[in-house]
C-alpha positions in Angstrom: 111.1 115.1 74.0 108.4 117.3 72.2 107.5 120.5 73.8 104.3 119.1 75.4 106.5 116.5 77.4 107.9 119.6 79.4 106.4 117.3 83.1 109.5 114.2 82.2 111.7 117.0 84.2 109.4 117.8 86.2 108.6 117.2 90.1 105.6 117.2 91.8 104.6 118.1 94.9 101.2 116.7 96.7 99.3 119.1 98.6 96.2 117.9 101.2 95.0 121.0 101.8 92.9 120.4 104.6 96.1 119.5 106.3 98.7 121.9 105.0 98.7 125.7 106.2 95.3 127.5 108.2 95.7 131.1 107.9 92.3 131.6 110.0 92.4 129.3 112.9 89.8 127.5 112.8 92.0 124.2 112.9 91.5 123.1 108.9 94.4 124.4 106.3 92.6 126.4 103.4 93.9 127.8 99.9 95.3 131.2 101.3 97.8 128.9 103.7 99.2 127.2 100.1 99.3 130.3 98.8 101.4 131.8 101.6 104.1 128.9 101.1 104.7 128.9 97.3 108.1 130.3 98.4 109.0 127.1 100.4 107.5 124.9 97.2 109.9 127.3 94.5 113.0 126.6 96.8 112.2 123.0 97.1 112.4 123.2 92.7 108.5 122.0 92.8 107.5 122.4 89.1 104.2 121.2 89.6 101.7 121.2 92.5 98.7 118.7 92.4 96.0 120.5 94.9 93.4 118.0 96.1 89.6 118.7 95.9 88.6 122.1 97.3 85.1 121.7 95.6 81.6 122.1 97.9 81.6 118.5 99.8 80.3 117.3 102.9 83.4 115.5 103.4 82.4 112.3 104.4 85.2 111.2 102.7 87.7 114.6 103.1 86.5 116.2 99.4 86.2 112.8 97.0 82.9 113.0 97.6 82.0 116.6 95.4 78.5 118.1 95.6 79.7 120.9 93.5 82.6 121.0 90.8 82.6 124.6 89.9 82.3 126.1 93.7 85.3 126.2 96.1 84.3 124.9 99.5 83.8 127.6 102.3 86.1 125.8 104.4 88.9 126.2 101.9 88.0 130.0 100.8 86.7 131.4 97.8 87.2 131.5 93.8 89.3 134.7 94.5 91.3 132.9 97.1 92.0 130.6 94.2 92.5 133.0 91.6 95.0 134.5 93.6 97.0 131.2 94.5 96.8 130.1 90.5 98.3 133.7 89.9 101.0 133.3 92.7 101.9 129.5 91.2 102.4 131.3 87.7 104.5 134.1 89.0 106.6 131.6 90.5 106.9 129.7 87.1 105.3 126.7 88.4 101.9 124.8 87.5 98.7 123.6 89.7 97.4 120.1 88.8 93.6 119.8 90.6 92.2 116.6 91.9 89.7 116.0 89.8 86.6 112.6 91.0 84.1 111.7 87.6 84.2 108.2 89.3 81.6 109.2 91.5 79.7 112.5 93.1 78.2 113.2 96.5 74.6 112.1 96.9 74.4 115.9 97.8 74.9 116.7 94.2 72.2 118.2 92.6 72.7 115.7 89.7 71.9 112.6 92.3 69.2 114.2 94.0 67.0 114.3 91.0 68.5 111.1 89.8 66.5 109.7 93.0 63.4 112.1 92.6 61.9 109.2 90.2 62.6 106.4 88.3 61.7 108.6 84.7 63.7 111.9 86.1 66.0 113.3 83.3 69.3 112.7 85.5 68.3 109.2 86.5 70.3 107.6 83.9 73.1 109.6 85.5 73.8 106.9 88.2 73.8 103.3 88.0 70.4 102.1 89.4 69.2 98.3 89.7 66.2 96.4 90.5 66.9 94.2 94.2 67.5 90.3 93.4 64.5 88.3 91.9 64.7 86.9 96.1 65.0 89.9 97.2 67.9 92.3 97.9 71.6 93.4 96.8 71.7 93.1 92.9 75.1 91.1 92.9 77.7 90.4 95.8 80.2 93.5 95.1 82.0 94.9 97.9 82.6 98.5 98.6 86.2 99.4 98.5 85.2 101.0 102.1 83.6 97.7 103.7 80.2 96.0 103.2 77.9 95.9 99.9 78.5 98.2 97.4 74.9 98.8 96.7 72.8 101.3 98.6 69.2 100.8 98.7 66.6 103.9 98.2 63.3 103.8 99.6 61.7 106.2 97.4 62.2 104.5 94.3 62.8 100.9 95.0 65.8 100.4 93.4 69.6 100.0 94.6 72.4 102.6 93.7 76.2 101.3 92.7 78.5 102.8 95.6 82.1 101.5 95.1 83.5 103.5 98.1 81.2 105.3 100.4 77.2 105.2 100.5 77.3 108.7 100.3 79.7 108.1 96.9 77.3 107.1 94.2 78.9 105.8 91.4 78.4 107.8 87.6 77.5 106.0 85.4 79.4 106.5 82.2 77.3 104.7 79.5 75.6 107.7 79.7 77.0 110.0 76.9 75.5 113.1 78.7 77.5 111.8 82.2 80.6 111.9 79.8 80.0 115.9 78.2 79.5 116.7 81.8 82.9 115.6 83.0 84.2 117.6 79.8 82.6 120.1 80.9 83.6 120.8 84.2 87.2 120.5 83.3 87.0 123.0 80.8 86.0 125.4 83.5 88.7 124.9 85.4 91.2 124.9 82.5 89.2 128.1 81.3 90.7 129.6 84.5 94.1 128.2 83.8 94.5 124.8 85.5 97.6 123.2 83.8 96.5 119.7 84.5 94.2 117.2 86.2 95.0 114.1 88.7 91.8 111.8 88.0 90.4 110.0 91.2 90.1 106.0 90.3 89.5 106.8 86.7 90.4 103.2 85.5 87.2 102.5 87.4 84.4 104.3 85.3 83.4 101.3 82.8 81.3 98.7 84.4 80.8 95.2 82.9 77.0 96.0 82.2 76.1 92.9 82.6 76.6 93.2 86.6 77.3 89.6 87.3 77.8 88.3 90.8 81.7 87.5 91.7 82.1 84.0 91.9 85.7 84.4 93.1 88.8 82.3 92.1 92.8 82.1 93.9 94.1 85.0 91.6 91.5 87.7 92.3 89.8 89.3 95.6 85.9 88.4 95.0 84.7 91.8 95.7 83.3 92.6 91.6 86.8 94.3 90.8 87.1 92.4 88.5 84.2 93.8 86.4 84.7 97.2 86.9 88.8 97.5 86.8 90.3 98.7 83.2 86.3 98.0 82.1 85.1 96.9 78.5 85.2 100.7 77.3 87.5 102.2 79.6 90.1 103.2 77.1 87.5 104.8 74.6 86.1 107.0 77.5 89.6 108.5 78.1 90.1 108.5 74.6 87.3 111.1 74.2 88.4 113.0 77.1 91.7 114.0 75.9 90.4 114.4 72.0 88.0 117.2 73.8 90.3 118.4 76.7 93.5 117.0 77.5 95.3 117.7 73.9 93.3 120.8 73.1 94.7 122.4 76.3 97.9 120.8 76.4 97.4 119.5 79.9 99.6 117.4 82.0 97.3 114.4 83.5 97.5 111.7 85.5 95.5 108.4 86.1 95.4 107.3 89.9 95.2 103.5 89.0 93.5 101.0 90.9 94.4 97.0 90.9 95.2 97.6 87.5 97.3 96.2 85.0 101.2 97.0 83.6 99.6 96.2 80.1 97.0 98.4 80.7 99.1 101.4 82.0 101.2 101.1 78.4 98.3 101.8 76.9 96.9 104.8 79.3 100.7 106.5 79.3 102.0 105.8 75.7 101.7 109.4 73.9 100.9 107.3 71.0 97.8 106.4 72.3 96.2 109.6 73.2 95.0 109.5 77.0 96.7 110.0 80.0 100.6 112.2 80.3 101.3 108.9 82.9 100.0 106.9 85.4 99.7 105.9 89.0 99.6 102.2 90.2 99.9 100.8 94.0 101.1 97.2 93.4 104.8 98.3 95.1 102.3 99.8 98.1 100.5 96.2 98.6 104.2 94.0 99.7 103.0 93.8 103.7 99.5 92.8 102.4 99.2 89.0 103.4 97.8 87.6 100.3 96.5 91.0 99.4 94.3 91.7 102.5 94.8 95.6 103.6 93.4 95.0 107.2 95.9 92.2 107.9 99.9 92.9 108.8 103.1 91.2 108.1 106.9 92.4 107.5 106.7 93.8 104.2 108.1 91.6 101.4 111.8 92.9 100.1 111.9 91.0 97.0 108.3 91.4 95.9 109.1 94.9 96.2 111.9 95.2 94.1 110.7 92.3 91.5 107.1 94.6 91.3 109.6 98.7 90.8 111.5 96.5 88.3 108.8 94.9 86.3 106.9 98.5 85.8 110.2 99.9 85.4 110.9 98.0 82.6 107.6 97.1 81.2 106.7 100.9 81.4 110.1 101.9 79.4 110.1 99.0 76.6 105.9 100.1 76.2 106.6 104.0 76.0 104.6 104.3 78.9 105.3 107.0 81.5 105.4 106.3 85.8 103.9 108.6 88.0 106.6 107.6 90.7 106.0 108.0 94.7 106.1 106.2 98.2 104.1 108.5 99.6 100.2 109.9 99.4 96.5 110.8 101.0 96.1 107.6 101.1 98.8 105.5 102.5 100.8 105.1 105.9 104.1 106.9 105.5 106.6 104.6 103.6 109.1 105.6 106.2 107.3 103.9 109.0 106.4 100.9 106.8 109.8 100.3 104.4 112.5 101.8 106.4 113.3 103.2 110.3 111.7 106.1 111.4 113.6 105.7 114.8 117.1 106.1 114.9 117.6 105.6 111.1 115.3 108.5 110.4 117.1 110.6 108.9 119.4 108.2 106.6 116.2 106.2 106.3 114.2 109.0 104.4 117.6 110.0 102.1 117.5 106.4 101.4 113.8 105.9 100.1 114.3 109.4 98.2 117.3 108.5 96.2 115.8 105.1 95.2 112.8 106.7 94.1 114.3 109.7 92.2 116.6 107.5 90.1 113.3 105.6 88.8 112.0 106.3 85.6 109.0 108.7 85.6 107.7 112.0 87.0 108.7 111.9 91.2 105.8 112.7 93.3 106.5 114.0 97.0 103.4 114.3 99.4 103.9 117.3 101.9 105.9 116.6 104.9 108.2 113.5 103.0 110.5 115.6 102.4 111.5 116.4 105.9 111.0 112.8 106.8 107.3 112.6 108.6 106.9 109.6 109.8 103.4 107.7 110.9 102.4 109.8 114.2 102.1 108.2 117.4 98.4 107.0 118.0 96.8 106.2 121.6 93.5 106.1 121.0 90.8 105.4 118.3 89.0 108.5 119.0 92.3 110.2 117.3 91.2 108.6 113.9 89.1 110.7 111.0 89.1 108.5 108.2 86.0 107.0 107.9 87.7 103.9 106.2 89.3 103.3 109.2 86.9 103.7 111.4 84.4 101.2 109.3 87.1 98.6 108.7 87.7 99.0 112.8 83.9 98.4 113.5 83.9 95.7 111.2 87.2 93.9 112.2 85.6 93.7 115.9 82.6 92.3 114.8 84.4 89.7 113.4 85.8 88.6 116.4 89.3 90.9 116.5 89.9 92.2 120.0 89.7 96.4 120.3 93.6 96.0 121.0 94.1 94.1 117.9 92.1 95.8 115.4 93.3 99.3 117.0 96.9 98.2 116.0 95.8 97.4 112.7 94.4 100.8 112.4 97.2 102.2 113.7 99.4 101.1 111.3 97.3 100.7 108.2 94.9 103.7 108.6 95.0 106.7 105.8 95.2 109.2 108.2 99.0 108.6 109.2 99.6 110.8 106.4 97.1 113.2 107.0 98.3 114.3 109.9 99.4 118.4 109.6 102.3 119.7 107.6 105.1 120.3 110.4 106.1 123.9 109.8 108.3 124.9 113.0 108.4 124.1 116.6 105.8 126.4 117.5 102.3 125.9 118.9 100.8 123.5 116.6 103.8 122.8 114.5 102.8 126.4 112.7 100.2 124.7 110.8 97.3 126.6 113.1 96.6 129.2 116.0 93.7 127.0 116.7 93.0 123.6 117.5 93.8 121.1 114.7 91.4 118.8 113.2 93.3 115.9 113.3 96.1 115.3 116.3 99.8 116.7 115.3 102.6 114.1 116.1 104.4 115.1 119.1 107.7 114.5 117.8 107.4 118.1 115.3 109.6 120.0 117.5 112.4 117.9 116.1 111.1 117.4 113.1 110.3 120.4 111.0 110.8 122.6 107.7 112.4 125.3 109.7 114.6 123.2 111.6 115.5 122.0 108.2 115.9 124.6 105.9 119.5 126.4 107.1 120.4 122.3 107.2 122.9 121.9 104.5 123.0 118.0 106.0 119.0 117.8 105.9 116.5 115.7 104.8 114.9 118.4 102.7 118.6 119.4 101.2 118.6 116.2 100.1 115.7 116.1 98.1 116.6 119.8 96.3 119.6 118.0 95.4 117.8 115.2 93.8 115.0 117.5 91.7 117.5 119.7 90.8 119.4 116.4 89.3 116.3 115.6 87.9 116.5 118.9 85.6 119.7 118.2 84.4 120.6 114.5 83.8 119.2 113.4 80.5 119.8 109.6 81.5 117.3 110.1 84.7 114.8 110.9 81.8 115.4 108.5 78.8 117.7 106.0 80.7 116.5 102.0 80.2 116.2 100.3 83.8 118.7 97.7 84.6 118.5 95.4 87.9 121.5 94.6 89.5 121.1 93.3 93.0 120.3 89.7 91.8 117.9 89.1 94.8 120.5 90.4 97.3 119.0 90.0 100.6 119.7 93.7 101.9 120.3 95.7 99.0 118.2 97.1 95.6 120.8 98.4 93.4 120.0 99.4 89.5 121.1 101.3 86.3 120.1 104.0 83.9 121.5 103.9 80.8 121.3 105.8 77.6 124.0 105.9 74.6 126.2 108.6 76.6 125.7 107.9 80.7 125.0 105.5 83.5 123.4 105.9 86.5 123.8 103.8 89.6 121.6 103.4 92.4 122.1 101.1 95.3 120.4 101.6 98.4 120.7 99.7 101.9 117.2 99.0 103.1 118.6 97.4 106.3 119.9 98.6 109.5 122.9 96.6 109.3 126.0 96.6 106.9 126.5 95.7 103.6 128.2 94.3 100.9 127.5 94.7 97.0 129.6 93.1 94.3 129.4 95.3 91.0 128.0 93.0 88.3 130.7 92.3 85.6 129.6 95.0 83.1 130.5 97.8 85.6 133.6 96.4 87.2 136.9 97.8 86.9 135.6 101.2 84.8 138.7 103.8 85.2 137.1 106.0 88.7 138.1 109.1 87.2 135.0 108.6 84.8 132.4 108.3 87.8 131.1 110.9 89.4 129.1 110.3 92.9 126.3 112.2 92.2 124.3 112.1 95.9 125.1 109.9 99.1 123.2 110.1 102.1 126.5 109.1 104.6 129.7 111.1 106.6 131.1 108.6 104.6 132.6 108.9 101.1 132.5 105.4 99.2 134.6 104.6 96.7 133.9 103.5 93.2 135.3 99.9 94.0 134.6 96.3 92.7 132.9 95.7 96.3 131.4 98.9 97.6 130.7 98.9 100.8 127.1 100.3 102.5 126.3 101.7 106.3 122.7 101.0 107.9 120.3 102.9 105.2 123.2 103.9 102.9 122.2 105.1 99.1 124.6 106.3 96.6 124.2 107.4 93.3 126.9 107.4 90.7 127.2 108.6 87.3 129.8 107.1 84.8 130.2 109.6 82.0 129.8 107.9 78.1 
């Protein structure tokens, strides 16, 4: 590793601001309520914390939708609130990574509100604008990611607006070489003020085929227009100029939330060689209890896919020189704890479980606040306890296509983004200790039994368990340059894998079942002298053995290393 490569060690730590820590009590965390736990984050062995937005938003979509990238939203604080939590971050030798949307602004920003004055204003060409259908209407059948047409029609001008997620979201449009020095721009002023690093919003989705066909649809692809948008025709030379003018100049650690794309693709945005992103984000591990990719359907998640899809990246990502962004958890999904494991009576062993399995990976971990103490998806009762206004579109829309309230309520209930949005679980006080007020969103009633303080004097704990793991992380050269090696063979219960480099191996095998199990060690590590393997973490009262046939409780994980 070159100096620059420092984030391979590294962990980092997800922060949702809005949900986090309130230090006013007006129910919504802000930046002074981070800045009062950097403590916690330092003992945890955070090296990097990714902050999302805190920009000026109406927050029709919680902060993805920015009106103004240089101004910190009231709600959050001010620039010296922020200056003070980026000095705080560098006493404690750690590094902020901000959220960062060129995807898309508010329809509040400035930029889009001249864009829409006239069809010959200087920031038209800022936005994607298109004449209706020679019949009339939508210019081509693309879905918003959000539910219904992704074009927005304006009055005033006559033409439609791309919106890939909310109406309020216009898309930028990135042909535009001025669109492209603006989004330089703006990250310069933030690394100006010493940013260390950017996580960019749906960034693979800036390049649009320009010829804007309609979808025709086929069995291997959703026909909602991904297709001509995702990894687009110029995709790779946009980043390209992004880093040559930002990224490498500053040294920055980036990475590239990835949507629907491709394990070819992320090679080429994570291979240093290449000049664009530090590494990479993709969901396809997050989409197993999809039936045949549909979100707003359920089923029991798929095992096998889910292992065959970590081992595929795994591999493919380490043969490439590509890099993982690695996590269960974020904003934007149901707790993995609810969906791959128990968060009933198997809590606890349930959340050592997922973490060991993920920590072993290759790539930079990614914990989002409250995983670490095992959060599960709260307990919902009503719809009027939702936020997200994906969920409560896709719950209008399910019932006017015929799903009863009760069923497209549990479908919410399960599926919706705000099951990890949901505040940070500080103690068993009032409020979980998040606020003196009244929360935004409703707290899960099970946070006097699961908290940080309840936790921390835990030697036993769920958050124990992951200091053990990042402080592994620091010192175990295999967990960084280790190839990936599957060795369940399609076991039934069980994911077990190797690291390996020319000194160590690593084992991982984790029980993702709540009964017993058996694993046979594959010939090559059978019958290795036991006084070469160390267990490294376990998440059981009992001690296994280093034995031919290891033997694994309800949610057991292990982790061995055998020494060259």
């Amino acid at each position: 590793m070159n100096r620059t490569e420092w984030w391979r060690r590294s962990t980092v730590y997800q922060v949702y601001p809005r949900s986090f820590k309130d230090t006013t009590g007006n129910g919504i965390g802000d930046i002074r309520g981070l800045t009062e736990k950097l403590d916690y984050l330092q003992e945890l062995g955070i090296d990097i914390i990714w902050l999302q937005p805190i920009y000026v938003s109406p927050q029709n979509d919680n902060g993805y939708d920015v009106a103004d990238y240089r101004s910190i939203d009231p709600m959050y604080g001010t620039m010296e609130d922020f200056d003070e939590l980026l000095q705080g971050i560098r006493q404690r030798n750690m590094r902020l990574m901000l959220d960062i949307v060129v995807n898309h602004s508010s329809t509040e920003h400035v930029w889009f509100k001249q864009s829409r004055q006239s069809r010959n204003n200087p920031y038209r060409d800022y936005y994607i604008w298109r004449d209706p259908a020679p019949g009339g209407g939508v210019p081509n059948n693309w879905q918003s990611k959000f539910g219904g047409s992704a074009w927005q029609y304006d009055e005033q001008t006559g033409q439609y607006y791309l919106a890939l997620f909310d109406p309020t979201q216009a898309d930028l449009n990135w042909e535009n070489e001025q669109v492209r020095q603006e989004a330089a721009e703006l990250m310069r002023f933030w690394t100006d003020k010493g940013v260390d690093g950017f996580r960019l919003d749906v960034i693979n989705l800036i390049s649009k085929d320009q010829r804007f066909p309609d979808d025709e649809g086929d069995d291997l692809i959703i026909s909602d227009g991904r297709r001509f948008y995702t990894d687009g025709p110029r995709v790779h030379e946009y980043i390209k100029q992004l880093y040559e003018e930002v990224f490498g100049p500053y040294q920055l650690v980036t990475v590239g939330e990835m949507s629907s794309t491709t394990l070819e693709h992320c090679i080429r945005y994570s291979n240093p060689e290449e000049r664009e992103f530090s590494m990479t984000f993709n969901f396809h591990h997050l989409k197993v209890d999809y039936p045949q990719g549909k979100k707003w359907e359920l089923m029991p998640y798929d095992f096998e896919a889910l292992k065959t899809l970590l081992s595929q990246w795994q591999s493919g990502m380490y043969i490439g020189g590509g890099w993982n962004a690695l996590f269960w958890n974020n904003h934007d999904q149901p707790r993995a704890l609810s969906r791959f494991a128990d968060d009933g009576r198997y809590r606890i062993e349930s959340a050592k479980m997922l973490a060991t399995t993920l920590h072993g990976l290759q790539g930079t971990p990614y914990i989002f606040q409250g995983e670490e103490i095992g959060m599960p998806n709260p307990n919902w009762n009503d719809i009027s306890e939702f936020r997200d206004i994906e969920s409560k579109n896709m719950y209008r829309i399910m019932i006017e296509m015929g799903k009863t309230p009760e069923e497209a309520f549990t479908i919410i209930a399960r599926r919706s983004r705000d099951n990890a949005r949901t505040p940070m679980q500080w103690d068993y006080s009032a409020n979980a200790g998040f606020t003196t007020g009244t929360p935004w969103i409703k707290l899960d009633e099970r946070y006097p039994e699961i908290n940080v303080s309840l936790q921390q004097q835990d030697p036993n704990s769920i958050l124990s368990h992951y200091k053990r793991l990042i402080a592994l992380r620091k010192k175990e050269d295999v967990l960084i340059d280790g190839s990936y090696i599957r060795l369940d063979k399609q076991h039934p219960q069980i994911y077990a894998y190797a690291r390996q480099n020319d000194r160590d191996t690593l084992v991982v095998m984790s029980n993702f079942t709540d009964q017993p199990a058996q694993f046979d060690l594959p010939a090559q590590l059978r019958d290795i002298d036991s006084a070469s393997v160390e267990l490294l973490v376990q998440n059981t009262e009992f001690v296994p053995a280093w034995e031919n046939i290891v033997s694994l409780e309800p949610y057991a994980s292990y982790m061995w290393v055998i020494r060259g």
